[in-house]
C-alpha positions in Angstrom: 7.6 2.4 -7.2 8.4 -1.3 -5.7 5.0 -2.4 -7.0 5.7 -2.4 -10.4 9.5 -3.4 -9.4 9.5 -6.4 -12.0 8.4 -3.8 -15.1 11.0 -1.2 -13.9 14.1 -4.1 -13.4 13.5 -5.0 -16.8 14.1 -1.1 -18.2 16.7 -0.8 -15.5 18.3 -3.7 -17.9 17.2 -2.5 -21.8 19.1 0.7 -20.5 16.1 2.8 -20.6 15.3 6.5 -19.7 12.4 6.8 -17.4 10.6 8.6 -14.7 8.9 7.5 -12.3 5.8 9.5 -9.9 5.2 7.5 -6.7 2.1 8.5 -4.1 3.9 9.9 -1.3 0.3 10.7 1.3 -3.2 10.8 0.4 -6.2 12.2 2.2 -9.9 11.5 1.9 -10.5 8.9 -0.6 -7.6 9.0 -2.8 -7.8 5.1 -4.7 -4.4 4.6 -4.3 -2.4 3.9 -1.6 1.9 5.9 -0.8 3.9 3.9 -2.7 1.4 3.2 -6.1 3.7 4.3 -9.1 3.4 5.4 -12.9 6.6 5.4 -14.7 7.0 6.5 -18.4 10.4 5.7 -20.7 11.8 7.7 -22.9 9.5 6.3 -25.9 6.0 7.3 -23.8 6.1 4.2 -22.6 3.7 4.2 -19.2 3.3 1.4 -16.8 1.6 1.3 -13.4 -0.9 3.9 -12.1 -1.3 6.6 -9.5 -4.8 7.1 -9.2 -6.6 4.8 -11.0 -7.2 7.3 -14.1 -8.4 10.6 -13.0 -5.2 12.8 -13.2 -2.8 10.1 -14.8 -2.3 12.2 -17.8 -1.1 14.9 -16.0 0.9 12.9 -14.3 1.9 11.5 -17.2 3.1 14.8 -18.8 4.8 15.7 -15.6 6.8 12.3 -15.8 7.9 13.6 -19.4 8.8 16.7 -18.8 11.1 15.4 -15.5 13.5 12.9 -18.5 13.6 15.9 -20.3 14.9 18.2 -17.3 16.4 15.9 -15.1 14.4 17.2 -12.1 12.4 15.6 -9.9 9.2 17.5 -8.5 6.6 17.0 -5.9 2.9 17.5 -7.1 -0.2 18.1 -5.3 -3.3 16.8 -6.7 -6.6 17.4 -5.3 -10.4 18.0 -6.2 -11.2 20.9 -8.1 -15.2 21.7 -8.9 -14.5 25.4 -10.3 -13.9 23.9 -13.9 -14.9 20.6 -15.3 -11.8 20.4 -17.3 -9.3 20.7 -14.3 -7.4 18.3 -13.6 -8.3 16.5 -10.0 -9.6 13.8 -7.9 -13.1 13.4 -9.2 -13.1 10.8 -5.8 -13.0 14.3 -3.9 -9.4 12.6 -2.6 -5.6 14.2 -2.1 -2.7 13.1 -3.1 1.0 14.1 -3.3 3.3 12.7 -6.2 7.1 12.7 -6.3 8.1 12.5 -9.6 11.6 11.3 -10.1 13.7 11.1 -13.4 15.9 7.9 -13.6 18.5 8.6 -16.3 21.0 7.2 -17.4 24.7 8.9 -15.9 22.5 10.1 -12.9 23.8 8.7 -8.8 20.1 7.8 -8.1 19.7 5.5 -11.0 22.2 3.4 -9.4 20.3 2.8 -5.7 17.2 2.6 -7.5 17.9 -0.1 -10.0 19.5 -2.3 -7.0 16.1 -1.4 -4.8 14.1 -2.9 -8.0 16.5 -5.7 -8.5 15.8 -6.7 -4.6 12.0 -6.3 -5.2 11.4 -8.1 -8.5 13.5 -10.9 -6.9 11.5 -11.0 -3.5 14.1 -9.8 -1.3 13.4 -7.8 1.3 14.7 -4.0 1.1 13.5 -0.7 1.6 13.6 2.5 -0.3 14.0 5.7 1.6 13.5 9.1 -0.8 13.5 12.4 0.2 10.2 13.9 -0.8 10.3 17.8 0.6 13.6 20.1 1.7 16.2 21.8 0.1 15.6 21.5 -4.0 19.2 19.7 -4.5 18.1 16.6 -2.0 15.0 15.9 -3.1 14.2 12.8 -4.9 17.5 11.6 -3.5 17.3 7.7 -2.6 18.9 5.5 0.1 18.4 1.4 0.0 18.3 -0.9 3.2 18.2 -4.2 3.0 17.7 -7.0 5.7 21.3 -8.1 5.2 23.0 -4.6 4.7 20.9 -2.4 7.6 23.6 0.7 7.3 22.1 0.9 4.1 23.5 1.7 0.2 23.9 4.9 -2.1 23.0 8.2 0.3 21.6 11.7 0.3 24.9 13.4 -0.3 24.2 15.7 3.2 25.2 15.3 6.5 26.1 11.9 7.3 24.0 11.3 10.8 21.1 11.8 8.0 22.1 8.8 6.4 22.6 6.7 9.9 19.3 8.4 11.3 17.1 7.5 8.2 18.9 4.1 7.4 17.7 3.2 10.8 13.9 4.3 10.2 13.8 2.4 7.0 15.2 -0.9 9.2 12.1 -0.1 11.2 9.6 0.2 8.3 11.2 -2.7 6.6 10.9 -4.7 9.3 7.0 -3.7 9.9 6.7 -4.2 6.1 5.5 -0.8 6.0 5.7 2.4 3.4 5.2 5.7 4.7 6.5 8.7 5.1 8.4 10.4 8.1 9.8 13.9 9.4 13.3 14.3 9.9 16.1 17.4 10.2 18.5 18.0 7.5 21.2 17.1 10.2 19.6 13.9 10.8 18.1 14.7 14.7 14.7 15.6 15.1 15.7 19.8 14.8 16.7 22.0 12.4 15.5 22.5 8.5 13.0 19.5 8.3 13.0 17.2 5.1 10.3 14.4 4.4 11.0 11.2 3.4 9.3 8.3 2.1 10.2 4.9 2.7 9.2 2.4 0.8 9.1 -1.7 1.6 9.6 -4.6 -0.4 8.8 -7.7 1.0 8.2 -11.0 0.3 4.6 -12.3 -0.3 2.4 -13.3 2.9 1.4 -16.6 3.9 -2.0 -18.2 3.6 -1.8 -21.8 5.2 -5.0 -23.9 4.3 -5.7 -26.5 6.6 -8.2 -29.5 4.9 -7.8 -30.7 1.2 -10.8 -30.5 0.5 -13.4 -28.9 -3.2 -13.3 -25.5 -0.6 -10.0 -25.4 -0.4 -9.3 -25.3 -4.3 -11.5 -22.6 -4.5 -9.7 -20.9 -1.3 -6.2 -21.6 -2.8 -6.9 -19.7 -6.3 -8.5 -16.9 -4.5 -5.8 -16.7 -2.2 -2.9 -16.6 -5.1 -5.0 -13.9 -6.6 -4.5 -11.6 -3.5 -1.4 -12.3 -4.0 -0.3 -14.7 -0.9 2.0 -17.3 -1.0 -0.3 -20.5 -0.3 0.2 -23.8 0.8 -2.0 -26.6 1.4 -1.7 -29.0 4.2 -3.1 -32.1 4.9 -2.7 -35.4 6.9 -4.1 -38.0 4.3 -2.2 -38.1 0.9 -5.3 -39.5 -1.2 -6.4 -36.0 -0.5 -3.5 -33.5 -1.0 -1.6 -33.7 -3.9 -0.7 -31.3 -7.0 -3.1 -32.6 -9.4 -5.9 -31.3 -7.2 -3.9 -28.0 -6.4 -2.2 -27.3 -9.1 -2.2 -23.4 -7.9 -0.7 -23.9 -4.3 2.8 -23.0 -4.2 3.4 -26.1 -1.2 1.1 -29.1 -0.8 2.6 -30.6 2.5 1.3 -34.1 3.9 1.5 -34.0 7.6 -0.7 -33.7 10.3 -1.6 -30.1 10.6 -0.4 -29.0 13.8 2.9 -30.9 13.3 3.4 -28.8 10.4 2.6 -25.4 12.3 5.0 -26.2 15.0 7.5 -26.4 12.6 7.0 -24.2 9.7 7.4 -19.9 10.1 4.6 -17.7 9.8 4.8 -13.9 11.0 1.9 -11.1 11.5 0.7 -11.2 7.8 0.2 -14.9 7.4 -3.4 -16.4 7.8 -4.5 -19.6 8.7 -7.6 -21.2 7.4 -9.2 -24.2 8.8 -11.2 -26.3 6.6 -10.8 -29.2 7.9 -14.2 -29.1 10.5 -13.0 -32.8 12.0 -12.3 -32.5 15.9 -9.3 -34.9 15.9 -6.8 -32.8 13.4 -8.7 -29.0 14.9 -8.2 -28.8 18.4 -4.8 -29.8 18.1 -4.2 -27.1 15.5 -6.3 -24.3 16.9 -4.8 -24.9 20.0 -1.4 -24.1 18.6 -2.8 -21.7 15.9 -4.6 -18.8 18.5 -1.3 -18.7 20.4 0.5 -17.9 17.7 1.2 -14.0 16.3 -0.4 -14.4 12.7 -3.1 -11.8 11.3 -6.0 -14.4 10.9 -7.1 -17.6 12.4 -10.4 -18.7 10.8 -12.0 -22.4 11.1 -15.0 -23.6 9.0 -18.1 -25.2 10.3 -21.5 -24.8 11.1 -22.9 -22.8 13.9 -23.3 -26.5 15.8 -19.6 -27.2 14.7 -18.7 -24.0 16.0 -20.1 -24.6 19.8 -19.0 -28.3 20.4 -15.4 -27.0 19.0 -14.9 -24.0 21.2 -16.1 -26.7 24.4 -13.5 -28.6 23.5 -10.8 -26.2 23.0 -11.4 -25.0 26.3 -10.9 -28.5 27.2 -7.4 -28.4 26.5 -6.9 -25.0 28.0 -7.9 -22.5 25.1 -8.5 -19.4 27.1 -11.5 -16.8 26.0 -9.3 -13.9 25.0 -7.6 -16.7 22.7 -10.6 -17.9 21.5 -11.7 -14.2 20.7 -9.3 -14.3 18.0 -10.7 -17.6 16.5 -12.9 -16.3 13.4 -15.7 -19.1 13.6 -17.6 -20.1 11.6 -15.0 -18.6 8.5 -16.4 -15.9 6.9 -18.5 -13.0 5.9 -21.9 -13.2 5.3 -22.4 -13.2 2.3 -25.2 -16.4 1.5 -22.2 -18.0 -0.1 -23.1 -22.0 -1.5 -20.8 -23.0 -3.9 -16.9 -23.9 -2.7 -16.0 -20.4 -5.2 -18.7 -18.1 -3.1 -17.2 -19.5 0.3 -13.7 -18.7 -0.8 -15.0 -15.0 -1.6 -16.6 -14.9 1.6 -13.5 -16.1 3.9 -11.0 -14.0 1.6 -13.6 -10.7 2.4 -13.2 -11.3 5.7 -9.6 -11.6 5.6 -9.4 -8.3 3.6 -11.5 -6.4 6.2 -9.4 -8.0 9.3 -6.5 -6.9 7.0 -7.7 -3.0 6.5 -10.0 -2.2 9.2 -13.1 -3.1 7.1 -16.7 -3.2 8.6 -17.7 -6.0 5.8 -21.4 -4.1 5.9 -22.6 -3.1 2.0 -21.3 0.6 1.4 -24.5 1.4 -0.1 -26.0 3.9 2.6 -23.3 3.4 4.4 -20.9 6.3 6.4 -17.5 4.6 6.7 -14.5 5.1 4.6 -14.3 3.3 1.1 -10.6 3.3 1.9 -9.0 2.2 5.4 -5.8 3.1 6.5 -5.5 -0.4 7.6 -2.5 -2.7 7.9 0.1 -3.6 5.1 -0.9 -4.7 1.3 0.3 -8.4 0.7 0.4 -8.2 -3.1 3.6 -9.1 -4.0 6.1 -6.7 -2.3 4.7 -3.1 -0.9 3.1 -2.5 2.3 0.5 0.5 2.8 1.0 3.0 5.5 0.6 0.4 8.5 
């Protein structure tokens, strides 16, 4: 439910009824990820989506009928051919919804409204709910955040529960994963066996883009669109300033791998080079390929490409490093204008990202959906 955390802090603070049904585990090609919500207030009110239309009215109704019970329930949706008017996947997909009623007077409201509060402001927490076990647990909620790792609220059960799953969600949180994981009512690995779903909120990825330059604008609006947190570096101050990125969230003058040396990045943040001049990319490619980040791109023609990769081995690039160097930047896509390139790099990013072939899935036989690595929008990450 943390992706539509900013919606749902707002109602937590109007004092509103509502339910909420979060994707718990999908199979085949379910169009949402564990984790996509659809709440509804007391008034009908629906936000958010579970499936991107094809059983949101049941789900809908099932959201109702959990304000007006106080119960939550876990629902399993699938692909039904038998009648036309069932309600299913028409995507031929899976997926299980816990449905949770968050009302007013009830203990979970309470962990839940400080789990949104933490993810509409950016903070990193996670959101551990138990899915499947005894009916009185379920859709009970524990909150871990980076600062408080014993964790907040509780499942009411045994307490090594609490310690065992507080210390998962640290794990997932830390991963910037959301998924889901088997555990025993006692807390150990044995005995009656209760799911839970964890949840992460994170703050937004990095994209760094090296070069002020007409691709980069393009770059830095596609880039806020994915929802990364982008900055804009560049040595010469003619070139970088606000009125030619009004979008980037940092414009930073400084030579490039000055300001990589210095600034954080972690394994989501990606690194595009569009500067294409020797003297500020060996320096930074140098630095950048040794560094722990999800994507390292560099723009340039094929020629470009060659006399950069001599020269990085030059200064003691090694080949498994340079194997990581995405070069020239992009997919190939006959891209022209500075928009079309930034569609091209940010493709290839989102492939890199979820395990994408980048080939057109017309006659294709891979997966429409990958089961790859964590979601940057905003706060959740999928089940990676």
């Amino acid at each position: 439910m943390l992706d539509i955390a900013e919606e749902l802090h707002r109602w937590v603070e109007q004092g509103r009824d509502f339910a909420v049904a979060t994707v718990v585990a999908v199979g085949g090609s379910a169009p949402r990820r564990p984790g996509a919500a659809l709440a509804v207030d007391a008034d009908g009110t629906a936000i958010g989506s579970v499936s991107g239309g094809c059983v949101e009215g049941a789900v809908y109704d099932l959201c109702q009928q959990a304000l007006d019970d106080g119960e939550s329930v876990l629902e399993r949706f699938g692909y039904s051919d038998d009648d036309a008017f069932a309600v299913g996947l028409t995507c031929g997909g899976v997926i299980d919804i816990l449905v949770t009623p968050v009302r007013a007077g009830d203990p979970v409201r309470t962990v839940i409204a400080a789990a949104l509060e933490a993810a509409a402001k950016g903070q990193a927490a996670a959101l551990a709910r138990i899915v499947s076990g005894p009916g009185e647990l379920v859709g009970r909620a524990l909150l871990v955040r980076a600062e408080d790792p014993s964790g907040h609220g509780g499942f009411g059960a045994h307490p090594e529960l609490d310690r065992t799953v507080a210390a998962e969600a640290c794990a997932f949180l830390g991963a910037g994963r959301t998924g889901t994981l088997e555990i025993g009512e006692e807390g150990s690995r044995c005995g009656a066996p209760l799911t839970v779903l964890v949840e992460s909120s994170v703050p937004p990825p990095r994209m760094i883009v090296f070069g002020a330059i007409d691709f980069a604008s393009a770059l830095v609006r596609v880039g806020t669109f994915l929802g990364y947190r982008v900055t804009v570096c560049d040595a010469r101050p003619v070139f970088a300033t606000e009125a030619r990125f009004p979008e980037a969230d940092e414009i930073v003058v400084e030579w490039p791998h000055k300001y990589l040396e210095r600034t954080e990045v972690d394994a989501r943040t990606v690194l595009c080079v569009l500067t294409h001049d020797a003297k500020f990319d060996v320096p930074l490619l140098r630095l950048a390929l040794r560094l722990p980040v999800a994507y390292v791109g560099a723009m340039g023609s094929r020629r470009t490409h060659l006399d950069r990769n001599e020269r990085l081995r030059e200064v003691g690039v090694t080949e498994l490093e340079l194997a990581r160097l995405r070069s020239p930047i992009g997919l190939d896509l006959g891209a022209r204008t500075p928009e079309e390139t930034a569609l091209s790099i940010a493709a290839e990013i989102v492939a890199a990202r979820r395990g994408g072939s980048g080939v057109s899935l017309t006659g294709a036989h891979t997966p429409i959906h990958h089961d790859g690595a964590s979601a940057p929008a905003g706060r959740i990450g999928s089940v990676a």
